[in-house]
Structure formats: C-alpha cells, structure tokens
GUMIBA-935619 format. One line per 8 residues: their letters; for each residue y, z, x of N, C-alpha, C, O. Coordinates in pm, whole numbers, plus 32768, in hexadecimal, padded with zeros to 4 digits. Layout:
BEGIN
a) Y:Z:X:Y:Z:X:Y:Z:X:Y:Z:X | ...
// end
This chain:
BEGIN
xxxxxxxx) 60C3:2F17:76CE:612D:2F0D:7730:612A:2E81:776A:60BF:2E4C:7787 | 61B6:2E36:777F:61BA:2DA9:776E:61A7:2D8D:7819:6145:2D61:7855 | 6239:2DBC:7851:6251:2D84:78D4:6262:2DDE:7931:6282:2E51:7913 | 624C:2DB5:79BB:6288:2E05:7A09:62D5:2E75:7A22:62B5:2EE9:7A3B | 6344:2E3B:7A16:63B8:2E87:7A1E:63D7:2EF7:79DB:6410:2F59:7A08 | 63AC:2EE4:7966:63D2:2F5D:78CD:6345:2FA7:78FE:6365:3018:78D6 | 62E7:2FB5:7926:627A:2FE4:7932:62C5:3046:79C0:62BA:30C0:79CA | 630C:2FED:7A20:6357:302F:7A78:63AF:30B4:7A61:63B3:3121:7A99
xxxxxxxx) 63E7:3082:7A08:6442:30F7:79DD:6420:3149:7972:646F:319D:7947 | 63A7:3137:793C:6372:31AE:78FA:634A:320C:793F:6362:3282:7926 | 62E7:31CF:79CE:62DB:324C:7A19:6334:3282:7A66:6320:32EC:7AA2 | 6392:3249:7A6C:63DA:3272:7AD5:642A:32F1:7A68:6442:335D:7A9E | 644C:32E1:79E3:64A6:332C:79AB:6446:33D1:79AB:6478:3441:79B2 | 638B:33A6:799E:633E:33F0:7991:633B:3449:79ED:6334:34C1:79D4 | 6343:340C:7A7F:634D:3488:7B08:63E0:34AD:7B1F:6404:34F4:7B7D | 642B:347C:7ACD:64AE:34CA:7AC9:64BB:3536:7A8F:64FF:3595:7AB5
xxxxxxxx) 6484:3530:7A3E:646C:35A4:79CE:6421:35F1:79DC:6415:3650:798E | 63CC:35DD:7A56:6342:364E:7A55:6346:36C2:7ADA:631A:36A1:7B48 | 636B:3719:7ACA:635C:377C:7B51:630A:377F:7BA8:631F:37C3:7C0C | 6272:371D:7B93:6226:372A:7BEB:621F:368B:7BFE:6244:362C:7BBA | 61D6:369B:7C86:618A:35DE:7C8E:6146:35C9:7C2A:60F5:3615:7BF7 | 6174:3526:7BF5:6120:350F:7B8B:609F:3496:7BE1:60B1:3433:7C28 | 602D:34D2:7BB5:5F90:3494:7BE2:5FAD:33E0:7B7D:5FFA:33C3:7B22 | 5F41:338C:7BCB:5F45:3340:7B87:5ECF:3346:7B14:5EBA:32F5:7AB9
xxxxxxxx) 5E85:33CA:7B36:5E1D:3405:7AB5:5E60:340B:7A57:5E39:33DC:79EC | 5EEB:3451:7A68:5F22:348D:79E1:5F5E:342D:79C4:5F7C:3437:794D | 5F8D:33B9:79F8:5FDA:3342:79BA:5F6D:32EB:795D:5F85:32B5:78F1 | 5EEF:32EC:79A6:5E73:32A9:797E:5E60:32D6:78D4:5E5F:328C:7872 | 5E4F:338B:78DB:5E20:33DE:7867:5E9B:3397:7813:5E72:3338:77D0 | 5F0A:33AC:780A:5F84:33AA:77B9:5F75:32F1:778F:5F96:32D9:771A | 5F48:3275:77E4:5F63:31FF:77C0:5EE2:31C9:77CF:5EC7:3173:7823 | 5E75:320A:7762:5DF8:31D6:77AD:5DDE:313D:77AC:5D8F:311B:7804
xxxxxxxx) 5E19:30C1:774B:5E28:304E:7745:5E54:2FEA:77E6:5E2E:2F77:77FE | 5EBF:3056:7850:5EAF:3022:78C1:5E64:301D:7936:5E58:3085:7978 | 5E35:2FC3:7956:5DF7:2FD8:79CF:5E0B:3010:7A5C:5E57:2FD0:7AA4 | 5DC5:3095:7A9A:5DD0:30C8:7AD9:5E26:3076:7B71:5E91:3096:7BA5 | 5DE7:302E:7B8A:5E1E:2FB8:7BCB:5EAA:2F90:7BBE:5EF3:2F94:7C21 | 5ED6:2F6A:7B50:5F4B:2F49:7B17:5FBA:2FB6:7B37:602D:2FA4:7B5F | 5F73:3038:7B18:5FCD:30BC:7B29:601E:30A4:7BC3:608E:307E:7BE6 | 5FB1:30CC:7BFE:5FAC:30A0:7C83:603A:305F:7CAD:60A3:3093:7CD4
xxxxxxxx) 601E:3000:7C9D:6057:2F94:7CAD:60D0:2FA7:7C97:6121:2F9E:7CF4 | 60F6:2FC6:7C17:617B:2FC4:7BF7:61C2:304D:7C4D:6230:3039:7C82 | 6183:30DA:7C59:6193:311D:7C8E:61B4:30F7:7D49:621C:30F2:7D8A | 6167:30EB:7D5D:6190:307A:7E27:622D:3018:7E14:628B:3008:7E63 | 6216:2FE3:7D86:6290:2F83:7D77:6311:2FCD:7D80:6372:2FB4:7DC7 | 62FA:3048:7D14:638D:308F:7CEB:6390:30F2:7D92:63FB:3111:7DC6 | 630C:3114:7DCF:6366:3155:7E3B:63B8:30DC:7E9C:642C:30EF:7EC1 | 6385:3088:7EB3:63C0:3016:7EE1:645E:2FF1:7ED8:64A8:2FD4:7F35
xxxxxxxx) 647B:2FF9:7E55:64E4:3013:7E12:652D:3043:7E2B:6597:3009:7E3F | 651E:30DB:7E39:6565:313C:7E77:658A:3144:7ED1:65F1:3181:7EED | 653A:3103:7F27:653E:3100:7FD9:65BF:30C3:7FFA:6618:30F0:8043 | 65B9:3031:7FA0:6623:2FA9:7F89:66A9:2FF8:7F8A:66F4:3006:7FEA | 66B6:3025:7F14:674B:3064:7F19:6750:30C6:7F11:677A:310D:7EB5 | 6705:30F1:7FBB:674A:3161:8016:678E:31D2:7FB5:6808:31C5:7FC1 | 6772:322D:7F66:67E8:328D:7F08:67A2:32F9:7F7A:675D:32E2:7FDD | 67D4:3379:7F40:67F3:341C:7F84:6781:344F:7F70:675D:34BD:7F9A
xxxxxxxx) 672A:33EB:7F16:66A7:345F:7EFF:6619:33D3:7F03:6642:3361:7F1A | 65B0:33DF:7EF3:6540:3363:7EFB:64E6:339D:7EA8:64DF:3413:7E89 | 64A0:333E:7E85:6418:3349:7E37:63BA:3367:7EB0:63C7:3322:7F15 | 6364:33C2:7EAA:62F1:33D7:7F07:626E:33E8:7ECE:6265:342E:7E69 | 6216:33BA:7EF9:6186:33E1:7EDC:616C:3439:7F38:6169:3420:7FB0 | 6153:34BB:7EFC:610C:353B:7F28:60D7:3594:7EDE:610C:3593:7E6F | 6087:35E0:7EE8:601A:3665:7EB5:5FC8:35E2:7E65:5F71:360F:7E1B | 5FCC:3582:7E64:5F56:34FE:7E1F:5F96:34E5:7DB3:5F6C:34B9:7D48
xxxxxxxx) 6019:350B:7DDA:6077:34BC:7D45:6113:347A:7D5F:613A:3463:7DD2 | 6147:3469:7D15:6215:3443:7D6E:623A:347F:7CEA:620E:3489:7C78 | 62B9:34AC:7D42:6330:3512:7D23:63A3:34D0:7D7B:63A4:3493:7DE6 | 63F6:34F1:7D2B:6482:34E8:7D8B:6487:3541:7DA2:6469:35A8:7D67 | 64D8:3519:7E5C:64EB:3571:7E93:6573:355B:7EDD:658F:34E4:7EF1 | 65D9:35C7:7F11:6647:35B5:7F57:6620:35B4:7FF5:65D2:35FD:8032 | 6679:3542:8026:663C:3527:8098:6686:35AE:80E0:66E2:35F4:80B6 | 663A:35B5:815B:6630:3629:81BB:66C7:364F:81E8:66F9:36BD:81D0
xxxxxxxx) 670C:35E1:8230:67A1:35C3:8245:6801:35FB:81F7:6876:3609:821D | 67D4:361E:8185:684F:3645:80FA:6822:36D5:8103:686E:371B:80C0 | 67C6:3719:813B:6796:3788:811A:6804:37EF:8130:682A:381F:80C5 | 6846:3820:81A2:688E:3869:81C4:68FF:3839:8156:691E:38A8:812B | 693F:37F2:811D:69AA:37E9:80CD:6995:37F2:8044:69F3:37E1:7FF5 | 68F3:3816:800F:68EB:3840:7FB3:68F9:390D:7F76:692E:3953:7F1F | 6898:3915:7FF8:68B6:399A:8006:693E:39DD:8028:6957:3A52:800B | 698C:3993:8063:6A12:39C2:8068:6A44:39BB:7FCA:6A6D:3A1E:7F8C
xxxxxxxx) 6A3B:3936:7F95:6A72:3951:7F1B:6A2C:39AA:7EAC:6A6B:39C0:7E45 | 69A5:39E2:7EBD:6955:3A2A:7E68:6945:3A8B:7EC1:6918:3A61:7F2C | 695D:3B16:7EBC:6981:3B98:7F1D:68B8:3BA9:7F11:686D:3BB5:7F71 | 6893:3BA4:7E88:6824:3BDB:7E3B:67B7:3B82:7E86:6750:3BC6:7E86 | 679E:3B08:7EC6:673C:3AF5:7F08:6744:3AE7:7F84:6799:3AA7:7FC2 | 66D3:3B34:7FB8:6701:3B6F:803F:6659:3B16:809C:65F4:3AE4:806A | 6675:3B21:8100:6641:3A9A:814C:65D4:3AF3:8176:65EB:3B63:81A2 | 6530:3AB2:8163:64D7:3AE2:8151:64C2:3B03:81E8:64F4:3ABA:823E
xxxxxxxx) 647A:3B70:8209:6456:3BAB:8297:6398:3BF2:8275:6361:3C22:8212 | 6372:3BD9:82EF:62ED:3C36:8308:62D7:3C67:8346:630E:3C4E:83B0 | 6299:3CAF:8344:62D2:3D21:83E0:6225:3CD8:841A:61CB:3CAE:83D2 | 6227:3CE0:84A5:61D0:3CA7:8507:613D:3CD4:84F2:60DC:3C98:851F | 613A:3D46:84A7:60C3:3D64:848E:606F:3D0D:8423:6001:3CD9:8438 | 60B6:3D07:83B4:60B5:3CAD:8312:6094:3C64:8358:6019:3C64:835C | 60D7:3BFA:83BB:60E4:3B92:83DE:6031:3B65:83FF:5FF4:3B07:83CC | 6005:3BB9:8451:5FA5:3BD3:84AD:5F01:3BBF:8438:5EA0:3B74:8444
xxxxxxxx) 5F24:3C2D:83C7:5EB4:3C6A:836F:5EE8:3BB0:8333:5EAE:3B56:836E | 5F24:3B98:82F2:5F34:3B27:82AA:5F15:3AA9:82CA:5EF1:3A5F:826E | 5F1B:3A72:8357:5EE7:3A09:83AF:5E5C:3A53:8380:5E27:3A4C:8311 | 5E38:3A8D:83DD:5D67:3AF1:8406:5D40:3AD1:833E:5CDE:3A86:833D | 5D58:3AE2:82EF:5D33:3AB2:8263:5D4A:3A1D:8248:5CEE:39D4:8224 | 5DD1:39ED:825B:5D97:3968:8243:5D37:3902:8282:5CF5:38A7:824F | 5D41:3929:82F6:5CE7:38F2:8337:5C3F:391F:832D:5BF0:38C3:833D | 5C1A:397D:831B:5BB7:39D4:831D:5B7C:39C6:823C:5B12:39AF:8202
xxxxxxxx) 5BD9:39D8:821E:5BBA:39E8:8185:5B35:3996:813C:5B32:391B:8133 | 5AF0:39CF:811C:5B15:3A64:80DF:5AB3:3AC4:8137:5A4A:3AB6:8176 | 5B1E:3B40:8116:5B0D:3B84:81A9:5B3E:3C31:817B:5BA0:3C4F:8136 | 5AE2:3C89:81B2:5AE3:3D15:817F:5B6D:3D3F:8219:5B91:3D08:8281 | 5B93:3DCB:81C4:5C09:3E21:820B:5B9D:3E1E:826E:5BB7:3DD0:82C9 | 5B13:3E67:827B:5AED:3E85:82FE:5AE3:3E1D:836A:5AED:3E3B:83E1 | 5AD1:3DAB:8341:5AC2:3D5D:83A3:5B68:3D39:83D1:5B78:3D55:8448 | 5BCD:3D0C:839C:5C5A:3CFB:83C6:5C6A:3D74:8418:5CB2:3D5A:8478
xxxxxxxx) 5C47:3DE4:8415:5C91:3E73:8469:5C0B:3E3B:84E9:5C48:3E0E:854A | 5B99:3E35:84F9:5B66:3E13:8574:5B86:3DAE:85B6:5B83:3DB3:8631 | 5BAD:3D3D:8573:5BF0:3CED:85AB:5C96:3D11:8601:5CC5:3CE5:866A | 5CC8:3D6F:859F:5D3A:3D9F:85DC:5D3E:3E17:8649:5D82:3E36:86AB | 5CE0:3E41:860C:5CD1:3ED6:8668:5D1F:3F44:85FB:5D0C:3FBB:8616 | 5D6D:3F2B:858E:5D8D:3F89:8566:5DA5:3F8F:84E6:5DA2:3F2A:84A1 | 5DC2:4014:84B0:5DB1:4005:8404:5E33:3FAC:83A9:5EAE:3FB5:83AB | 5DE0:3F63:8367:5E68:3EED:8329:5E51:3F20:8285:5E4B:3ECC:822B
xxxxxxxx) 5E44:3FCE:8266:5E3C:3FE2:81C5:5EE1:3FB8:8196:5EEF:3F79:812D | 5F28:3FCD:81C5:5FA8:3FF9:8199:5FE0:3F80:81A6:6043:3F73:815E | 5FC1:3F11:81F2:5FE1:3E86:821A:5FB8:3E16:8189:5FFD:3DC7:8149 | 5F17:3E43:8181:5EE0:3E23:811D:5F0C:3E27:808F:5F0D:3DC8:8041 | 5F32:3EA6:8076:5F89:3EA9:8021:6015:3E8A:7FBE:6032:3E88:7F46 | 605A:3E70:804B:60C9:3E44:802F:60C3:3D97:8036:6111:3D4D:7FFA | 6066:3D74:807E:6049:3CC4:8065:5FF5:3CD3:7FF5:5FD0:3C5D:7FFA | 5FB4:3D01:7F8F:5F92:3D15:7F0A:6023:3D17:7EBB:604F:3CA7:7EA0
xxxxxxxx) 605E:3D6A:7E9E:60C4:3D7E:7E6C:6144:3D31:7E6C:61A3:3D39:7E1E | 6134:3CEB:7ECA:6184:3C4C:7EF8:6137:3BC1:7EAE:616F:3B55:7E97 | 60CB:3BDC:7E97:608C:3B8D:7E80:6077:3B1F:7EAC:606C:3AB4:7E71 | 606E:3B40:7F41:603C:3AF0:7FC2:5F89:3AE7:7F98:5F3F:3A87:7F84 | 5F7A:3B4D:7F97:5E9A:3B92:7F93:5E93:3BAD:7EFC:5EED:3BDF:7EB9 | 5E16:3B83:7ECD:5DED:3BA8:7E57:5D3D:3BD1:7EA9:5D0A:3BA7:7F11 | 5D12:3C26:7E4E:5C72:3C50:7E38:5C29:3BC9:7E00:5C47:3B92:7D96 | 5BC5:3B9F:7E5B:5B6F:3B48:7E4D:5B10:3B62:7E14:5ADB:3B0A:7DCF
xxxxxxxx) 5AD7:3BEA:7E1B:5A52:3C19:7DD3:5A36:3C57:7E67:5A81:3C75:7EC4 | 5991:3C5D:7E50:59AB:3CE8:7E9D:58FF:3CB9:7EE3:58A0:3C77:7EB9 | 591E:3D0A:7F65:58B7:3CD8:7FA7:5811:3D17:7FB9:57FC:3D8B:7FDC | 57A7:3CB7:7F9C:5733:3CFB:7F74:56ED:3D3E:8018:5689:3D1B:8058 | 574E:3DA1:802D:56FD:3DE2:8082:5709:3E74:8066:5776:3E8D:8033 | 56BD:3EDB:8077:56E0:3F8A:806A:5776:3F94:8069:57D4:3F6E:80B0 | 575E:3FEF:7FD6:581E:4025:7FC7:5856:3F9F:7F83:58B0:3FBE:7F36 | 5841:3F20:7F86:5873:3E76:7F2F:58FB:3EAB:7F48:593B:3EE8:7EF3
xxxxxxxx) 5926:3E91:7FC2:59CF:3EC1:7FFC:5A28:3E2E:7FC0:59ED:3DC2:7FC2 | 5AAC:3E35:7F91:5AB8:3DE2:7F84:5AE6:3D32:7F8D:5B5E:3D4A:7FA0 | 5AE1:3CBC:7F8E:5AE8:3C64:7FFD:5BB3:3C21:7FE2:5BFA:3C33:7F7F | 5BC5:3BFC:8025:5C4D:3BF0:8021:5C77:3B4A:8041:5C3F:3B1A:80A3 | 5CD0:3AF2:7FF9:5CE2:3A96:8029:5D64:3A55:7FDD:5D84:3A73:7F6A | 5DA3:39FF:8029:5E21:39D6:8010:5E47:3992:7F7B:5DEC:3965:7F34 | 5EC0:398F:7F56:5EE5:3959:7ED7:5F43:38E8:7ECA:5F8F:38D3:7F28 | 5F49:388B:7E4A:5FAE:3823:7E3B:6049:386B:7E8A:6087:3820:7ED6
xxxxxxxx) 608B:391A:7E6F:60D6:3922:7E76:6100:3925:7F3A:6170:392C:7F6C | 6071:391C:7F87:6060:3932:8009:60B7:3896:8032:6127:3886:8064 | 6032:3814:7FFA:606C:37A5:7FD9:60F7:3769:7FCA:6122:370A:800A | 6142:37B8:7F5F:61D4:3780:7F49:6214:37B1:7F8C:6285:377F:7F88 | 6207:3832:7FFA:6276:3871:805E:6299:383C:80CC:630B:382B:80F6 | 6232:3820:80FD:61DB:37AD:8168:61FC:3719:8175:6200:36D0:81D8 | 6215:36FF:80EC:6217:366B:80E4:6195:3613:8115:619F:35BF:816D | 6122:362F:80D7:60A0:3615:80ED:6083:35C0:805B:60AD:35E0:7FEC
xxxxxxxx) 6036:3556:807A:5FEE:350E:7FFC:5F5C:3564:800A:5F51:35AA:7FA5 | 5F1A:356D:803E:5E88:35EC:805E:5E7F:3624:80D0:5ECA:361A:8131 | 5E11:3669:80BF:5E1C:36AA:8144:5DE0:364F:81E0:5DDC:3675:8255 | 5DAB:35A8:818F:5D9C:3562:81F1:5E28:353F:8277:5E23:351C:82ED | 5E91:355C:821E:5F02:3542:825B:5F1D:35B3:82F2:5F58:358F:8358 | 5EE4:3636:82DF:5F09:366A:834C:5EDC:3670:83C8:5E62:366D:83D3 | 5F30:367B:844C:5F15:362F:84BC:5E94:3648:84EE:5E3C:3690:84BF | 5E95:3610:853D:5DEF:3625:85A7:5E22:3675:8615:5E96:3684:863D
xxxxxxxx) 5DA2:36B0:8644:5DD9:36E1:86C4:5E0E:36C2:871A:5E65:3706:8750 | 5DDA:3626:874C:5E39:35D5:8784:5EC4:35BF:8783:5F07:35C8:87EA | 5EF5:35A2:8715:5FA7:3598:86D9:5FC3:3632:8727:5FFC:3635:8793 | 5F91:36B6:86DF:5FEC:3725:86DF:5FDF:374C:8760:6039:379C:877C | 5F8C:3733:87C7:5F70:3746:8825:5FE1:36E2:8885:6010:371E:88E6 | 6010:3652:8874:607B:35F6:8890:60F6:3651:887B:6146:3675:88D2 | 60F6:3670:87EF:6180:36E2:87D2:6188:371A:8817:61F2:371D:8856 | 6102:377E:8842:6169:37EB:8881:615B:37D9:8945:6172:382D:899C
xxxxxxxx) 6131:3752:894F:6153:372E:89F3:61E3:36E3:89DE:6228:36D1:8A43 | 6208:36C0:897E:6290:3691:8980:62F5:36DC:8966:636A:36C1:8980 | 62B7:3777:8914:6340:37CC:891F:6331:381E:89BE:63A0:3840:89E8 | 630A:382A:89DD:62C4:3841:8A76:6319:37DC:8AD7:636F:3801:8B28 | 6301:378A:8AC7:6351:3717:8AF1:640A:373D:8AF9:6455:373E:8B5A | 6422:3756:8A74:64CA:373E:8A24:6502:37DE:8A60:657C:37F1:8A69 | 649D:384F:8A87:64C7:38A6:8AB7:64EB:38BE:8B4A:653B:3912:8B73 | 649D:3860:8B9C:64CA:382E:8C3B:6518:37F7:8C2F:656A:3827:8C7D
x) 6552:378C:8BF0:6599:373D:8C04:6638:3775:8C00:6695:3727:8C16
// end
C-alpha cells in the first residue's frame, strides 16, 4: 500500500461495509505489512475528514473500533421515514442493573440485587438477550454463580470507545444537580 489517501479509502470503504466497529486489530490482521501506527493514523485522519464536511452521519470511534454513524439530529426523521425502527427505550430498572454491571463488572446477579435491594433475574435477562450482558465465566465461590459483564454491543448504543469512557461519579452526580437545577427553574 503506496499512499495515504488510497489507504484512506480502503478503510473507509471497509467500515462501510462492516456492521460492526472495525478494530484496528482487524485492520492490522487483514494488512499485516502496515504499521499499526500508520493504521492509526490514517484512521484519526479519515475521522477528521468526516468532521470537515459536516454530512448527516460521521465516522466515530466506539466499542474500540469506527463505524459510521447517523448523527443524533437526523434520528427522529429516520424513524419517521422507517415505521420498523423504533427508538430504543429502558425501562429504569435495566437502566439501574446495567450502570451496577458496568461499573462493577465482572459481577454476579447476587451482588447487583444487594446492591439494588431487589431481584434483577428478569432484568438480567432481557439485557442478555439485547445483548447489552454476556456471561463472563463464572465465579469461584460455592454454587460458581454466574459473573456478568458488559459488551461491544453495550459500547455501540452508548456511543462509548471503552468502558473507560463512562462518567465518574463526579460528572453524573453534576448531571443530576443540574437537572435539579432545570426543574426549579
């Protein structure tokens, strides 16, 4: 691979084409002649790119890979024009068990329900089946119950590059004195 640019638009045609974030592992595996570095690089460049001329959708780095994505703003006028995708919701509990795991992960049902005070089987489940939670393996204590922790697909909902990205207590704790705030006002 010669230059820049064509190196640009190979990947770029590559995460067009790919339903998931593409890693710069898997760009690495597929071009092992380039340097990881280089990937890099060109990858920061082409989101750059995107940024430049502003279109309806951006390149993002998230779940530890980039995907295009449609920016947030267009959302409601997609779903209007597509009846069939319907605008993702969690009900407050999910919400609750799903924070208490990422943060906590990896992390058994019993400990998320003491933390909550209450049983999250059915919660658990359905963030499995979403494929928010996958089974980590299982924990070496009596009974090896099993441990639970977040996924790439947690990642791309989120708009997270890892799970370093999610807030501190500090931030969410700012949030919610400022919706506190927006509700006096």
């Amino acid at each position: 691979m010669s230059n820049t640019n064509s190196l640009k638009k190979i990947f770029e045609s590559i995460i067009f084409a790919s339903d998931s974030p593409v890693t710069v592992k898997e760009l690495s595996d597929v071009f092992p002649e380039i340097e990881k570095k280089d990937i890099r690089a060109s990858l920061k460049s082409l989101e750059k790119d995107w940024i430049d001329i502003n279109r309806s959708f951006s390149l993002e780095n998230i779940a530890e890979g980039y995907q295009f994505r449609t920016k947030p703003t267009f959302s409601e006028h997609i779903v209007e024009f597509n009846k069939e995708i319907k605008k993702f919701r969690l009900s407050r509990a999910a919400l609750e068990v799903l924070a208490i795991i990422a943060y906590k992960q990896p992390v058994t049902k019993v400990e998320v329900e003491k933390i909550r005070g209450v049983d999250c089987s059915g919660v658990v489940n359905v963030l499995l089946e979403k494929r928010f939670l996958e089974i980590k393996g299982r924990k070496d204590v009596p009974g090896k119950p099993f441990v639970y922790g977040t996924t790439d697909t947690f990642l791309e909902t989120f708009s997270l590059k890892s799970l370093k990205d999610l807030p501190t207590l500090k931030e969410i704790e700012k949030i919610n004195e400022d919706l506190e705030q927006s509700d006096t006002d």
